[in-house]
C-alpha positions in Angstrom: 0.0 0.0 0.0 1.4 3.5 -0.9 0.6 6.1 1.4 1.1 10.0 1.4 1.2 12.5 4.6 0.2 15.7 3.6 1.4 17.6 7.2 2.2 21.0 8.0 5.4 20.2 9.7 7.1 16.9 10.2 6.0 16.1 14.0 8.2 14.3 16.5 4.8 13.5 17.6 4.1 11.2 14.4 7.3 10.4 13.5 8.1 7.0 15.1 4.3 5.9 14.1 5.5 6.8 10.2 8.8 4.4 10.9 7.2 1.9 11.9 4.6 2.1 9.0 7.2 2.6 6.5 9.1 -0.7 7.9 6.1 -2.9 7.5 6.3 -5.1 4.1 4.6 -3.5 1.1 3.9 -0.7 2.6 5.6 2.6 1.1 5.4 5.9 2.8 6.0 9.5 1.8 5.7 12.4 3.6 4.9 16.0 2.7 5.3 19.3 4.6 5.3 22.7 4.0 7.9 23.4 7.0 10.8 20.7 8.3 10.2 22.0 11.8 9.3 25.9 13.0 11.6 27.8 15.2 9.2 28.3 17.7 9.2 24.7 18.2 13.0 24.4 18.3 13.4 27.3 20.6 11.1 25.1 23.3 13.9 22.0 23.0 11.9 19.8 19.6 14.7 18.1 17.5 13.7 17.1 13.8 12.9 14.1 13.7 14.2 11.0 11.5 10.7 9.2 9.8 13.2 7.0 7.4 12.5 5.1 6.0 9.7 7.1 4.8 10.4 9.4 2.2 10.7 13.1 3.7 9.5 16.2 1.1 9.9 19.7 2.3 7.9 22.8 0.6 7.6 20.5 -2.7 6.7 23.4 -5.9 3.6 23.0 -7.7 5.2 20.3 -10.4 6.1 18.3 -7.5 3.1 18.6 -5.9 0.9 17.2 -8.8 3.5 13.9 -9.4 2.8 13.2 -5.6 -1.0 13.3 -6.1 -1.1 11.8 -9.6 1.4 9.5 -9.0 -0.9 6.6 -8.0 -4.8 6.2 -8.1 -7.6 3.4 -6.8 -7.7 1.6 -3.5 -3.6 0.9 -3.1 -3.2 4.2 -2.1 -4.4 6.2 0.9 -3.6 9.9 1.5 -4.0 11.3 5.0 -4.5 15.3 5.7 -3.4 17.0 8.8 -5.2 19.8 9.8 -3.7 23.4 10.0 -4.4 26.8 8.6 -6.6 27.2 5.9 -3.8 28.3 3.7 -1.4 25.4 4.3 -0.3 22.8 1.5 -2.6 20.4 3.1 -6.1 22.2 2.7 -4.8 23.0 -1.0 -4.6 19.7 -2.6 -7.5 18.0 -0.8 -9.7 18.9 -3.4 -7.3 17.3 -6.0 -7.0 14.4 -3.6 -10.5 13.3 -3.8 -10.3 13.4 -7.5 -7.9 10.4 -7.6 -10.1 7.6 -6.6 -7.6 7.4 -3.9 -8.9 6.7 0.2 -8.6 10.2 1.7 -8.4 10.6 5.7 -8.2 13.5 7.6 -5.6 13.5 10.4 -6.9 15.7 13.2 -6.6 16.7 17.4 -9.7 18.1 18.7 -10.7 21.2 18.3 -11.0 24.0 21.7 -14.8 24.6 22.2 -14.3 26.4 25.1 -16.5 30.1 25.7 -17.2 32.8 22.7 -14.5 31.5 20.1 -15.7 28.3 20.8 -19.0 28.2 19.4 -17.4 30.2 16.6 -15.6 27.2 16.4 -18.6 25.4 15.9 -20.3 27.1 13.6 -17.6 27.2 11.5 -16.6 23.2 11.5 -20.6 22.4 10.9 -20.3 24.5 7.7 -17.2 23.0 6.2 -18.7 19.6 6.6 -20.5 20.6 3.7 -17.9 20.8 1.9 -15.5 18.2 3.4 -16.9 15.6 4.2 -17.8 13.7 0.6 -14.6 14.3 0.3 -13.2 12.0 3.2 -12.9 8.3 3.8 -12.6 8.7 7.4 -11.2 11.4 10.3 -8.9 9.9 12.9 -8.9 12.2 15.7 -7.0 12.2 18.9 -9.0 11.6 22.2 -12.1 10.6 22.9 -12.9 14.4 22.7 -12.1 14.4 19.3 -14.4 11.9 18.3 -17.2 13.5 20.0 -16.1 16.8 18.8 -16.2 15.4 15.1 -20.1 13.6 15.8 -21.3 16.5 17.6 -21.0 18.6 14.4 -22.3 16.3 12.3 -19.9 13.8 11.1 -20.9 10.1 10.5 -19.6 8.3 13.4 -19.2 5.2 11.6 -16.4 6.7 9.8 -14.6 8.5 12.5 -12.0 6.3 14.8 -9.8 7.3 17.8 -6.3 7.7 17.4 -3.3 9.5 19.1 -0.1 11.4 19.3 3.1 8.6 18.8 6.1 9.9 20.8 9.9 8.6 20.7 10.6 6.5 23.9 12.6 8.6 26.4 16.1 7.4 27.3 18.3 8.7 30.2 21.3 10.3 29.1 23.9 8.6 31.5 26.8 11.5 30.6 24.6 14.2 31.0 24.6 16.9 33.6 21.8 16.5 36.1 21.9 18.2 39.7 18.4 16.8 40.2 19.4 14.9 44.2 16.9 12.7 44.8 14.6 13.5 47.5 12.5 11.9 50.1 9.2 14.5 49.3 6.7 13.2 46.9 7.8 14.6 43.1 5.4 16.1 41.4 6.7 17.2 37.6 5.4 19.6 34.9 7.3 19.6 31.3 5.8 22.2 28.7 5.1 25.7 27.7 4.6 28.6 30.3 1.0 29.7 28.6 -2.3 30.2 30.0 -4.0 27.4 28.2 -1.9 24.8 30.1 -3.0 26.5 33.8 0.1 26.4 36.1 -1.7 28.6 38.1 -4.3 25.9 39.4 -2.3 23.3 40.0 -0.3 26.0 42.5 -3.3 26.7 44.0 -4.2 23.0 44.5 -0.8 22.4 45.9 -1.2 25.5 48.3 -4.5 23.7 49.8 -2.0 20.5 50.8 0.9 22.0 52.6 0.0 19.6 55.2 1.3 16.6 52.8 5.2 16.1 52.5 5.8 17.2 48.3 7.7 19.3 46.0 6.6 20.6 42.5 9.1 21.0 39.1 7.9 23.0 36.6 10.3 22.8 33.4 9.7 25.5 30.3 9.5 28.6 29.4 6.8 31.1 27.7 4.9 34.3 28.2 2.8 33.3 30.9 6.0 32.4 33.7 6.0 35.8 35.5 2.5 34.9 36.0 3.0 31.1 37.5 6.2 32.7 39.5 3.6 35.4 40.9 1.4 32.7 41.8 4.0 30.4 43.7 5.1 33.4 45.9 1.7 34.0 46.7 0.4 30.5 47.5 2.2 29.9 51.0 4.0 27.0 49.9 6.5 28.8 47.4 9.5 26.8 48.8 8.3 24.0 47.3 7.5 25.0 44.0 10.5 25.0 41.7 11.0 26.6 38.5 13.5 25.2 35.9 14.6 26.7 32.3 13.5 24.5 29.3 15.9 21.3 28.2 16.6 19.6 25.0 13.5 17.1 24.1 16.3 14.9 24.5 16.8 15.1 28.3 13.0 14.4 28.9 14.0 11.1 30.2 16.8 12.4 32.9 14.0 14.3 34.6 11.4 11.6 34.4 13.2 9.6 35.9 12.8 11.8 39.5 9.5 12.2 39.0 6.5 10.4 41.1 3.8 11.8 38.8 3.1 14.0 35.7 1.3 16.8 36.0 -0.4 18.2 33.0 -3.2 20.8 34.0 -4.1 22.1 30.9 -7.8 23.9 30.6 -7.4 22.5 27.2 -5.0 20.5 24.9 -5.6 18.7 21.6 -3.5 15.9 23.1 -0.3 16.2 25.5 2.5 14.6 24.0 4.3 14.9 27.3 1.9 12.1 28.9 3.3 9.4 26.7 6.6 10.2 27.3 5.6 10.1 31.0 4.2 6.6 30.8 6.9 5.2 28.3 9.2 5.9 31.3 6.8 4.4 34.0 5.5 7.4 35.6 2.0 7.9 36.4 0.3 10.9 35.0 -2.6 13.4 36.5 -4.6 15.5 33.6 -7.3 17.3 33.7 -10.3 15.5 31.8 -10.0 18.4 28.6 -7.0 17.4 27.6 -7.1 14.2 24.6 -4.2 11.7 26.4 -6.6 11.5 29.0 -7.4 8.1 26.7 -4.2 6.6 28.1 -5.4 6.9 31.9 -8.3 4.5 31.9 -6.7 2.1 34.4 -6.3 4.0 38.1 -2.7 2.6 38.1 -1.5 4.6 35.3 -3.1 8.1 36.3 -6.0 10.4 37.0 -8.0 13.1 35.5 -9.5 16.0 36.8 -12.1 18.7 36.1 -10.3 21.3 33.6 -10.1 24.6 35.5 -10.8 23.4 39.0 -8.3 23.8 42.1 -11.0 21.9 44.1 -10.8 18.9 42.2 -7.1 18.6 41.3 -6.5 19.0 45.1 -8.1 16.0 45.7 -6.9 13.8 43.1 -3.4 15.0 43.9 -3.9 14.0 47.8 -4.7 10.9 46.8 -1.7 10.4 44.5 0.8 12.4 47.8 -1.1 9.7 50.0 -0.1 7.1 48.4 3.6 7.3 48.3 6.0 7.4 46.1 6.2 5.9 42.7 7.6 2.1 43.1 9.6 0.2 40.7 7.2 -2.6 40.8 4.3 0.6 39.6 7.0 2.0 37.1 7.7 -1.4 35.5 3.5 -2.1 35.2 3.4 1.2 33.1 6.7 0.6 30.8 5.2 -2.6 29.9 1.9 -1.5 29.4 3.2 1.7 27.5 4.5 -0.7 24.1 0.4 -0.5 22.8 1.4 3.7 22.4 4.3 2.8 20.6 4.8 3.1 16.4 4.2 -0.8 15.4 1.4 -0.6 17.4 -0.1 1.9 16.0 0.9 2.1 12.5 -0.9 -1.5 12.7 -4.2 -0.1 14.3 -4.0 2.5 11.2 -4.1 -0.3 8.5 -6.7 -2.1 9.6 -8.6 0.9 10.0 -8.3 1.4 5.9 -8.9 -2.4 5.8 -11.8 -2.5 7.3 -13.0 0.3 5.5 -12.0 -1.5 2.6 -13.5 -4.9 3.0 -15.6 -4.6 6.5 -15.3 -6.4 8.9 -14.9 -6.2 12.6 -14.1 -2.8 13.7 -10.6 -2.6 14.9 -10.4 -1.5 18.7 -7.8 1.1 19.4 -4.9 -1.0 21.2 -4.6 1.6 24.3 -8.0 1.0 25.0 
């Protein structure tokens, strides 16, 4: 089967699912993006990543463009769209693509339907499914809040399918620098952007409401919203706790894992959360809060919690629990690791084609392997 990627950049959050894909027998991947990787996303510690062997194209010109679309036709060939800016490469040729009696699929997170911009949001998705959706063989979404996103606006459900972000295991770095010293408090670890949407600020005020319990918090980024989360920590009574590091290389992501009793990721939003895979590939437990898309991977108590986006009250609770308990044992961190290989690339890439076969020839429909 040949298969085309239309993306807007080449994701470290797809890559090892593309590998993987590529590797199988008679199966031949390409991928197309506009941009290698932005320098926004460099500047926060992403490395480009390697998807051989998959064929890489970067800003291909418009005679490029129509031998990757024209190149192959009829049911050997499936073409999957990310979603980005209207404007992007992507949006372009899906017209073209559904010309070529190729599959189509759309590649997509959910979409933020919180307040005003929200149900603009809405609107706006509901009137492109005019035009989209004869257009597409299926949408694979990430998070059960993408599929109902997807159905709540109209889509048929019998054509939409789970799916999620596909990161690179994280390996400790033996030669590396780390001053981390272990400690006997329970470690509590955030790893991401300093922005409003991911809500530093309630998790400091859910840790202020347990000073009682024996923890420390790590928070490990950078972005426009840090003065904020400092002013927060200095306020909330417990400020010696709270820690603030600079941002790291993607590739040290392991070396702080590693220290860490649980994940904290308490986004009011977030199309998925790359950074809970990671977590669980390296055997730590992970707390989310329920809007954020890798909630998927925490259906089992013993690999995390979610909590009600936006509220103090409830994070505080879910986090005494996790305090309560102790910290993370090897026995707990082994469970996840070995759990973790169903969020890995062969894994997935395999859940992928036999969501085209079964599209193809029916069937029973193929189960999501993290579920």
């Amino acid at each position: 089967m040949n298969w085309t990627f239309w993306l807007c950049i080449v994701s470290p959050h797809i890559s090892e699912m593309l590998r993987a894909l590529a590797s199988m027998p008679n199966h031949n991947v390409t991928v197309v993006a506009e941009l290698e990787l932005p320098e926004r996303r460099k500047a926060i510690g992403w490395n480009a990543p390697d998807c051989s062997p998959a064929r890489v194209v970067i800003g291909p010109q418009d005679a490029e463009i129509e031998q990757l679309i024209g190149r192959d036709h009829g049911e050997e060939t499936v073409h999957m769209v990310g979603t980005g800016k209207r404007s992007s490469l992507n949006w372009r040729v899906l017209p073209r693509l559904a010309r070529t009696g190729a599959m189509v699929g759309l590649m997509s997170e959910t979409v933020d339907s919180r307040g005003i911009l929200g149900m603009a949001r809405r609107v706006k998705y509901s009137l492109d499914r005019y035009s989209l959706e004869d257009k597409l063989d299926c949408i694979v979404t990430v998070g059960e809040v993408g599929v109902r996103w997807y159905e709540s606006i109209g889509y048929d459900s019998s054509r939409i399918f789970p799916f999620i972000y596909v990161t690179e295991r994280p390996v400790p770095i033996p030669e590396s620098s780390n001053d981390w010293k272990e400690t006997e408090a329970f470690r509590i670890l955030y790893l991401g952007h300093f922005i409003r949407r991911k809500d530093g600020v309630t998790a400091i005020r859910a840790l202020a409401r347990l000073s009682d319990l024996d923890w420390q918090f790590d928070l490990v980024g950078d972005g426009p919203d840090l003065e904020r989360w400092k002013r927060a920590a200095a306020e909330s009574g417990v400020a010696n706790r709270i820690r603030f590091h600079n941002a790291v290389n993607n590739r040290m992501i392991g070396n702080l894992l590693e220290h860490a009793d649980v994940l904290l990721l308490p986004s009011k939003y977030d199309g998925w959360g790359a950074v809970v895979n990671e977590a669980l590939m390296c055997g730590v437990p992970v707390v989310c809060s329920d809007n954020c898309g890798a909630a998927d991977l925490l259906h089992d108590p013993w690999r995390g919690s979610t909590f009600k986006a936006g509220s103090a009250d409830s994070l505080r609770g879910i986090l005494q629990g996790w305090i309560e308990r102790g910290k993370c044992s090897k026995e707990s961190g082994a469970r996840i690791r070995a759990w973790s290989s169903v969020i890995e690339g062969p894994q997935v890439a395999r859940y992928l084609v036999d969501i085209v076969k079964y599209l193809q020839e029916g069937g029973q429909r193929p189960s999501p392997p993290w579920y």
